[in-house]
VEXDORO-853560 format. One record per residue (C-alpha): x, z, y; chain; residue number from 0; residue in three letters. Coordinates in nm, 3 decimals. Layout:
N
MISE  X  Z  Y  A  NUM  ALA
...
This chain:
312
MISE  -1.581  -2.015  -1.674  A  0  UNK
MISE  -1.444  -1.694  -1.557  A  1  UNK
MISE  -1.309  -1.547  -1.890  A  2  UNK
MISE  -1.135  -1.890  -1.960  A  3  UNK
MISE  -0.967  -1.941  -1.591  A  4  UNK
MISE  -0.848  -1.558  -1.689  A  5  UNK
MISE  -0.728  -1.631  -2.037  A  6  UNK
MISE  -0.525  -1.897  -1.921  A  7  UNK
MISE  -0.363  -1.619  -1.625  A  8  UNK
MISE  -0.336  -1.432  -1.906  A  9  UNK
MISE  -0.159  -1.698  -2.109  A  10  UNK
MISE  0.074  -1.759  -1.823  A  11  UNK
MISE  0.175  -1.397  -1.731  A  12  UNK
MISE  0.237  -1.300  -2.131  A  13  UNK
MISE  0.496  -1.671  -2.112  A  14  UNK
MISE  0.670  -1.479  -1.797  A  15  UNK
MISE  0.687  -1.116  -1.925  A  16  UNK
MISE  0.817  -1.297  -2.299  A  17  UNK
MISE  1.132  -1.445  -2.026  A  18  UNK
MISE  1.185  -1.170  -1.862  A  19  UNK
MISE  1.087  -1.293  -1.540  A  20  UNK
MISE  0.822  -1.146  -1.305  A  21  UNK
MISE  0.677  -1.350  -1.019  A  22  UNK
MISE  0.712  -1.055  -0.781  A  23  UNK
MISE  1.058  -0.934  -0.891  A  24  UNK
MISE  1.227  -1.193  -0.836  A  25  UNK
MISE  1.620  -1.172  -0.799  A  26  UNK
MISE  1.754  -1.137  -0.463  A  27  UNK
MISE  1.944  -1.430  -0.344  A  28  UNK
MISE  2.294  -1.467  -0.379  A  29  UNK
MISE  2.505  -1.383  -0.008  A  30  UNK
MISE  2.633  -1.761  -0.097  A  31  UNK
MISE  2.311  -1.966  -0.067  A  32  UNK
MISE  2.175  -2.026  0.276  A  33  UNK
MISE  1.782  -2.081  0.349  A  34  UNK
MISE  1.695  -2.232  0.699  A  35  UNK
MISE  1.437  -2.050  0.929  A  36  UNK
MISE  1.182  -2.313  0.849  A  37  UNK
MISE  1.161  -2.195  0.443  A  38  UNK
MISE  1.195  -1.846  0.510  A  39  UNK
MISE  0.877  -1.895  0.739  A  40  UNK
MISE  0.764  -2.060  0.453  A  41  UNK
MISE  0.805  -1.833  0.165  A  42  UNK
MISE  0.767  -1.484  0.282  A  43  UNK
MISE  1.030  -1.380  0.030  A  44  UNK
MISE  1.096  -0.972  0.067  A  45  UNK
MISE  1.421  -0.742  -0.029  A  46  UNK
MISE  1.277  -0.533  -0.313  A  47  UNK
MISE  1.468  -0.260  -0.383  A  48  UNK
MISE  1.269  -0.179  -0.698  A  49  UNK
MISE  1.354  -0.211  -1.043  A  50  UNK
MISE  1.236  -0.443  -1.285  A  51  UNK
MISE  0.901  -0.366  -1.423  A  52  UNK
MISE  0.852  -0.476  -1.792  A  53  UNK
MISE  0.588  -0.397  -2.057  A  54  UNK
MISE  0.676  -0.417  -2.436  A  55  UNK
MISE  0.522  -0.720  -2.615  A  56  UNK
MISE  0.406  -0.511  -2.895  A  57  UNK
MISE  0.179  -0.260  -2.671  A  58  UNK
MISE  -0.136  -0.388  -2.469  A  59  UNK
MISE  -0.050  -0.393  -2.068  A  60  UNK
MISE  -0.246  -0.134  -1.926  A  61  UNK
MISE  -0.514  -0.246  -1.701  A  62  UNK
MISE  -0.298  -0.169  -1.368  A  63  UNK
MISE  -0.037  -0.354  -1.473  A  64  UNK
MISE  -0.272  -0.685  -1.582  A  65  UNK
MISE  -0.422  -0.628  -1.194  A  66  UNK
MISE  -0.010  -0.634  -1.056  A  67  UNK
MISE  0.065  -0.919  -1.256  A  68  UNK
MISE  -0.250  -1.109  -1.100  A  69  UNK
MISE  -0.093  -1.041  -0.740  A  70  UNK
MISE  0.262  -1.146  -0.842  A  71  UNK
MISE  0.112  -1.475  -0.936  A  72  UNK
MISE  -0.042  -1.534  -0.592  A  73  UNK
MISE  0.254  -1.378  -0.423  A  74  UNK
MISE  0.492  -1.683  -0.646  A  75  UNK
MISE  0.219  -1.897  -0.513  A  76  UNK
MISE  0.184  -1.789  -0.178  A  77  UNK
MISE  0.582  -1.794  -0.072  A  78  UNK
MISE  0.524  -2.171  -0.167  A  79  UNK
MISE  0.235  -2.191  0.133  A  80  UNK
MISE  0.267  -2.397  0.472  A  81  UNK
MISE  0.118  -2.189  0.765  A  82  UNK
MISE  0.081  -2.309  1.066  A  83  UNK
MISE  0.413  -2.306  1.320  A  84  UNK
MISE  0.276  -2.040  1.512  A  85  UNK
MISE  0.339  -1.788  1.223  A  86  UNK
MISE  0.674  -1.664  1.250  A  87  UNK
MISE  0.714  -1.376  1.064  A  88  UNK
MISE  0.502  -1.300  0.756  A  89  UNK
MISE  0.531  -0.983  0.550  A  90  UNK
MISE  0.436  -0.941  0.220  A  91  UNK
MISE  0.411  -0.522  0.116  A  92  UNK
MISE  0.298  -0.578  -0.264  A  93  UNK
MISE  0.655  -0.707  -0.276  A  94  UNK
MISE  0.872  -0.436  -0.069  A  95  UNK
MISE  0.610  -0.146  -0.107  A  96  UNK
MISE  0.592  -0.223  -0.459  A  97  UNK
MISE  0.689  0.101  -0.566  A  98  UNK
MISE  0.401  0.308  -0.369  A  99  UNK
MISE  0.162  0.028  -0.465  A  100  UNK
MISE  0.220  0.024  -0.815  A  101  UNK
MISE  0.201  0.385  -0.816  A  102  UNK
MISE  -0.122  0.349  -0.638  A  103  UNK
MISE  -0.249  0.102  -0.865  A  104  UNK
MISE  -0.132  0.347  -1.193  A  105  UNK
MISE  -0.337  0.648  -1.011  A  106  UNK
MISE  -0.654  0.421  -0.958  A  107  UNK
MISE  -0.673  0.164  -1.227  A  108  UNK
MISE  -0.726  0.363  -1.554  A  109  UNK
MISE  -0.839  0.223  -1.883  A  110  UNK
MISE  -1.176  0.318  -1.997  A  111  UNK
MISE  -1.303  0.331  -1.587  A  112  UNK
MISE  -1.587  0.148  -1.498  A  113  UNK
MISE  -1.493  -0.013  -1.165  A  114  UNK
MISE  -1.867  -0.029  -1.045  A  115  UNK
MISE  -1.795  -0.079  -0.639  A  116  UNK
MISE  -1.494  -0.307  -0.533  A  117  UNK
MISE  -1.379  -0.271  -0.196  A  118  UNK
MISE  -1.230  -0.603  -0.033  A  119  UNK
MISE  -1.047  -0.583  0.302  A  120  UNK
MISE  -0.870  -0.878  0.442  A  121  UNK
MISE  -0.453  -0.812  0.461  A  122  UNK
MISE  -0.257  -0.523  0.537  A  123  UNK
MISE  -0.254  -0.357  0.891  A  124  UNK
MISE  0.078  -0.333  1.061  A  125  UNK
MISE  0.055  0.025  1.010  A  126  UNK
MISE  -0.178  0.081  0.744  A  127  UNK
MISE  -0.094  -0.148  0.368  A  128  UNK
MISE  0.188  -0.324  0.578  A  129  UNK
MISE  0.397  0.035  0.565  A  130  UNK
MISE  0.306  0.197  0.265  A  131  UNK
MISE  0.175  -0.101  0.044  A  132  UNK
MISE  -0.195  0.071  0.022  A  133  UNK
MISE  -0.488  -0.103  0.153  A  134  UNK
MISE  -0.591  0.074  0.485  A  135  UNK
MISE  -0.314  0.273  0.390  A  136  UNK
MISE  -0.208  0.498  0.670  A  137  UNK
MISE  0.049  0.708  0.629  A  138  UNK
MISE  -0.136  1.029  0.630  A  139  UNK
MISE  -0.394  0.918  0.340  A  140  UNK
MISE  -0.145  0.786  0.121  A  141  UNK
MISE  0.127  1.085  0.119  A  142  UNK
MISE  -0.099  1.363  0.205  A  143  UNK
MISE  -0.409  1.332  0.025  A  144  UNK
MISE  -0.371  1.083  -0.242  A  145  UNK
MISE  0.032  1.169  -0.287  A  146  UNK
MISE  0.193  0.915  -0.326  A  147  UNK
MISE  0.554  0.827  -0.228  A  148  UNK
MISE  0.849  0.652  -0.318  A  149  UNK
MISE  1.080  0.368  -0.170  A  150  UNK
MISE  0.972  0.100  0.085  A  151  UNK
MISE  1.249  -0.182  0.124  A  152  UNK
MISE  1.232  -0.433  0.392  A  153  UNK
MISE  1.069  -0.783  0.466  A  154  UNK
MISE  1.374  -1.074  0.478  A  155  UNK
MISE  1.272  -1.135  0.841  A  156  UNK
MISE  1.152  -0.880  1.065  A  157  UNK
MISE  0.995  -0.897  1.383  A  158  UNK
MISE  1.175  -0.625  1.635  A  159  UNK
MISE  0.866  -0.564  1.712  A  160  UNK
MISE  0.759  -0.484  1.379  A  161  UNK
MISE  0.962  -0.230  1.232  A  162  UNK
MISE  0.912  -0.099  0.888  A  163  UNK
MISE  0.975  0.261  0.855  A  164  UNK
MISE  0.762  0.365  0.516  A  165  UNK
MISE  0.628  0.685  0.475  A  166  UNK
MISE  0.818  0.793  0.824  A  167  UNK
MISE  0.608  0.542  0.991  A  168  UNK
MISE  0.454  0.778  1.293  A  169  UNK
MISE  0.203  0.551  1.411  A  170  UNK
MISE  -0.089  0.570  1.229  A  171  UNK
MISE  -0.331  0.275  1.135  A  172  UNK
MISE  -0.648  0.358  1.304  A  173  UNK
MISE  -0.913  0.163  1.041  A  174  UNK
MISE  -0.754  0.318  0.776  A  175  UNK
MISE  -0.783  0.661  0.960  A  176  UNK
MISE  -1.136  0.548  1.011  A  177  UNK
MISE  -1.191  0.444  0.633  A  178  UNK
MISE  -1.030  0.678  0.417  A  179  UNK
MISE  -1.164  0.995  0.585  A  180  UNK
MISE  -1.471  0.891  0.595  A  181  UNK
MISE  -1.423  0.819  0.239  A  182  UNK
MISE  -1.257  1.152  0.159  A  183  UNK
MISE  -1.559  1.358  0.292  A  184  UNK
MISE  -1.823  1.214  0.128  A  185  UNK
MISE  -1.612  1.190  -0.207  A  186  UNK
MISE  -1.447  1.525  -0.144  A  187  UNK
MISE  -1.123  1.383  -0.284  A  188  UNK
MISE  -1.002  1.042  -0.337  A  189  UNK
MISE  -0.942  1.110  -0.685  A  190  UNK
MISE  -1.338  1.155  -0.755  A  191  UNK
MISE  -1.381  0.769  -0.526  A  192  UNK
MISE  -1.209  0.617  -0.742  A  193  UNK
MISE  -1.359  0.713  -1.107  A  194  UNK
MISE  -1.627  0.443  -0.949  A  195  UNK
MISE  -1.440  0.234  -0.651  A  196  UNK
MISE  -1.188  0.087  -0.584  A  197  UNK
MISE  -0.978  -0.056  -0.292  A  198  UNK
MISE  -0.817  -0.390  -0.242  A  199  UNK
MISE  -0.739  -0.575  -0.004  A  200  UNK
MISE  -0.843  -1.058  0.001  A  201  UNK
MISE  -0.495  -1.148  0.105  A  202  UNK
MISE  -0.162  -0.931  0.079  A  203  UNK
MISE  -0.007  -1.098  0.331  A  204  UNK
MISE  0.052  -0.958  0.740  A  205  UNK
MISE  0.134  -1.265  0.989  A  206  UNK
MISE  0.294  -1.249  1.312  A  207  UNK
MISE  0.401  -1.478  1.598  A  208  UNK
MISE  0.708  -1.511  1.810  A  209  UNK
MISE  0.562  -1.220  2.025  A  210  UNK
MISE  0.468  -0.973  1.753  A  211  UNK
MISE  0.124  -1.029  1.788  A  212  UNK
MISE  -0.060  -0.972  1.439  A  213  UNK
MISE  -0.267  -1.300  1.368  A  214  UNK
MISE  -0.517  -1.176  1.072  A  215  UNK
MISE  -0.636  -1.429  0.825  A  216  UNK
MISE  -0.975  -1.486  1.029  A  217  UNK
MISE  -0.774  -1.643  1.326  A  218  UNK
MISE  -0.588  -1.866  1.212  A  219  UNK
MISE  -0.653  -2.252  1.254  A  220  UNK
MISE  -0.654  -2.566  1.091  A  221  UNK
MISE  -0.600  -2.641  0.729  A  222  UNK
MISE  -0.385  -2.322  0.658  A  223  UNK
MISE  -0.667  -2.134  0.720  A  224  UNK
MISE  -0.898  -2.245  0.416  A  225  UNK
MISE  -0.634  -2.331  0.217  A  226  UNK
MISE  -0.495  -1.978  0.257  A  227  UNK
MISE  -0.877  -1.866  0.191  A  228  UNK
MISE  -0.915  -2.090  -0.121  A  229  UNK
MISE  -0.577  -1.955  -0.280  A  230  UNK
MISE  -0.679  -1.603  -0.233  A  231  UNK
MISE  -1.019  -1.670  -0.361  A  232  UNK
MISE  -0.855  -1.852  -0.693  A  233  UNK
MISE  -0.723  -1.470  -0.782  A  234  UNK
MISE  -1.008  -1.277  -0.709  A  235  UNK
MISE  -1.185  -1.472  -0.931  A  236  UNK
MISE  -0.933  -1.342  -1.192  A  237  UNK
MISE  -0.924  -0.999  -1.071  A  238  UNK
MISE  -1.280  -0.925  -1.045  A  239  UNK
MISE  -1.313  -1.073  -1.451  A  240  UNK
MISE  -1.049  -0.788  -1.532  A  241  UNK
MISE  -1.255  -0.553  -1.311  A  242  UNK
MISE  -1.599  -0.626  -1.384  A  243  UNK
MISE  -1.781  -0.467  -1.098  A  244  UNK
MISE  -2.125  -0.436  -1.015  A  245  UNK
MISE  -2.098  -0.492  -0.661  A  246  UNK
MISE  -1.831  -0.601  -0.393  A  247  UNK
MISE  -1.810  -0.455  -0.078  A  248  UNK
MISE  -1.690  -0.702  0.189  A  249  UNK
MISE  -1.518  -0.518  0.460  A  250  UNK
MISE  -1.566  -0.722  0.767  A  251  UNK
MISE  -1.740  -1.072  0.841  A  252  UNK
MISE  -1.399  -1.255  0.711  A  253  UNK
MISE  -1.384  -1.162  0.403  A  254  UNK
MISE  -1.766  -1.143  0.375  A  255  UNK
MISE  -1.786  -1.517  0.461  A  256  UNK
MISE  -1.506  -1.611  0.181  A  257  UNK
MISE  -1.653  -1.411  -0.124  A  258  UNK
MISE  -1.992  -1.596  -0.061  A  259  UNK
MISE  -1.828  -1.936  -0.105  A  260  UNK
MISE  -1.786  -1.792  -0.435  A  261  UNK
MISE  -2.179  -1.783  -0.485  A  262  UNK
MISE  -2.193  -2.081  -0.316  A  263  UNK
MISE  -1.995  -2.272  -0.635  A  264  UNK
MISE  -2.149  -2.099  -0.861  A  265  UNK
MISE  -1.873  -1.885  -1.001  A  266  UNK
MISE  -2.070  -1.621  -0.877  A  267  UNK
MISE  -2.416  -1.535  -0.916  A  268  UNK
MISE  -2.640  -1.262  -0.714  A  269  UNK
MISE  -2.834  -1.128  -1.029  A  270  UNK
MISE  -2.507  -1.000  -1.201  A  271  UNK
MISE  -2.297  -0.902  -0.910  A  272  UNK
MISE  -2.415  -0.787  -0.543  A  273  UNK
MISE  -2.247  -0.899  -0.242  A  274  UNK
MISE  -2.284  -0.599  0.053  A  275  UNK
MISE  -2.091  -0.647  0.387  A  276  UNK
MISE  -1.951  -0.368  0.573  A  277  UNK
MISE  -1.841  -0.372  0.902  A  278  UNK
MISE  -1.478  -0.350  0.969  A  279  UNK
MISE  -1.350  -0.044  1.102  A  280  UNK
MISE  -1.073  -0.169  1.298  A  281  UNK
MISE  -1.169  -0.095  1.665  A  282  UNK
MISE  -1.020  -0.461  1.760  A  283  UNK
MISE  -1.404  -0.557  1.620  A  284  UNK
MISE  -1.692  -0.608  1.859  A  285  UNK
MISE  -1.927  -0.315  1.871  A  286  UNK
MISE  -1.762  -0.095  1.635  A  287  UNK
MISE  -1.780  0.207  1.851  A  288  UNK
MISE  -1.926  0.528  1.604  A  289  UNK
MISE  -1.831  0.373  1.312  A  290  UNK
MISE  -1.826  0.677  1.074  A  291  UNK
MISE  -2.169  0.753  1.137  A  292  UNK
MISE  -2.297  0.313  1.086  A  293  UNK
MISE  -2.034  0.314  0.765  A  294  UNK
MISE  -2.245  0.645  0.619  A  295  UNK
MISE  -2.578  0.483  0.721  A  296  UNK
MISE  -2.465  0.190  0.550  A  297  UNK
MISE  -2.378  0.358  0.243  A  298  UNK
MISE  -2.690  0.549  0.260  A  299  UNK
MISE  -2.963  0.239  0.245  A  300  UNK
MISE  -2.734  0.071  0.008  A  301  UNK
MISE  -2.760  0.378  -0.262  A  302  UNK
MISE  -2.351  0.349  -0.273  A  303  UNK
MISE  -2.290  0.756  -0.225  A  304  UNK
MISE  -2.378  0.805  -0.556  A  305  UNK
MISE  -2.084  0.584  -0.659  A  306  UNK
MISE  -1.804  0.737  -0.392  A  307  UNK
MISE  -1.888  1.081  -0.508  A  308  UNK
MISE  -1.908  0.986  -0.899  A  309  UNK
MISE  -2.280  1.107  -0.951  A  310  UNK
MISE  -2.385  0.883  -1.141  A  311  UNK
């Protein structure tokens, strides 16, 4: 079921690169057309300052660039989505980060690796992915020890509140302080995590109200919230056929609870792929206080340092 829901991604990406047009590069819109407040809600459309990014037809894509094309088809699908009116602003930075998170995804998603552990976080922290375009990115992690930069454009509607500064961003994200040190001491480098791991994040989108406040995934209500769930869960399927991994980390309760409806339709099954769920390190979660030291515990009984320091 898996490899035929990707071949027919597959199919459908291959049809777009063959017309030149890529879901997540689309063309800005011209200073003539108007949009109303309610669509731009809506769609989440971003300014992407980035060029173009096309693979010749006569060469495989490299496996980064199959993952990226995944996420461009759930961004075209996502810009289409209803949330519910209390969502405002909603900022999308696989779209105008694309340039540090393709770069990101070329430095992490070689050919030939074996992606045995596959992190899964929920959506970008205002400070963390939602500034550099890196899951739990902060911006110390993703210039200074993985070394990474380039442009970061801007969201089409941003919240004052908000701001989007890139790699100048001061604040830093505190759970992806939290995550990728931790990370980068057992490992001793990020480049040794991810011959094994690898990072992603369950849905790419941030979401905001009137006030600023971010509204994660988990609290939202109604139908948006499952349906947003369900969409997201359509293209992991795909992306964890391309990946192939033994076992999925689940960072949080959220995203925990969504993978297992997975398992729970059969697309899934325990005895070929392990579910594990880590708490979140965000210290918005309830009794989160130490977390470095319950993260390495949790590593520890669930034999995963042998994968985040490639020893095995």
């Amino acid at each position: 079921m898996l490899s035929r829901k990707l071949e027919a991604a597959e199919t459908t990406i291959e049809s777009r690169e063959n017309e030149n047009e890529k879901c997540c590069n689309r063309e800005e819109e011209s200073e003539t057309e108007s949009e109303s407040p309610d669509q731009k809600q809506s769609n989440g459309h971003s300014n992407n300052t980035n060029n173009l990014i096309t693979t010749s037809n006569h060469f495989p894509s490299p496996l980064w660039k199959r993952f990226y094309d995944l996420e461009c088809c759930l961004n075209e699908e996502l810009h289409r989505f209803r949330f519910e009116s209390k969502i405002t602003h909603i900022y999308n930075p696989v779209e105008y980060a694309s340039q540090i998170h393709c770069e990101y995804l070329r430095r992490f998603l070689n050919d030939g690796q074996t992606k045995e552990v596959f992190f899964l976080g929920m959506n970008p922290g205002p400070n963390g992915m939602g500034q550099t375009g890196v899951p739990f990115g902060n911006v110390k992690t993703v210039r200074d020890l993985m070394k990474l930069s380039g442009t970061v454009g801007q969201p089409l509607c941003v919240h004052v509140k908000r701001p989007i500064r890139g790699l100048t961003c001061t604040t830093e994200e505190p759970s992806g302080v939290r995550f990728w040190n931790l990370i980068n001491r057992i490992a001793g480098d990020l480049e040794t995590f991810n011959q094994k791991c690898f990072v992603h994040n369950f849905c790419p989108l941030a979401l905001f109200d009137s006030l600023g406040h971010n509204i994660t995934p988990s609290e939202l209500k109604g139908d948006s919230k499952n349906q947003l769930r369900d969409l997201c869960l359509k293209y992991l399927v795909l992306q964890l056929e391309l990946l192939n991994p033994r076992i999925i980390v689940a960072v949080g309760a959220y995203v925990a609870d969504s993978v297992k409806q997975l398992y729970r339709r059969g697309i899934l099954h325990a005895s070929t792929v392990k579910l594990l769920q880590l708490p979140h390190p965000s210290p918005r979660s309830l009794n989160n206080a130490n977390w470095p030291q319950k993260a390495l515990t949790f590593f520890e009984e669930h034999d995963l340092i042998k994968y985040i320091k490639n020893d095995c």
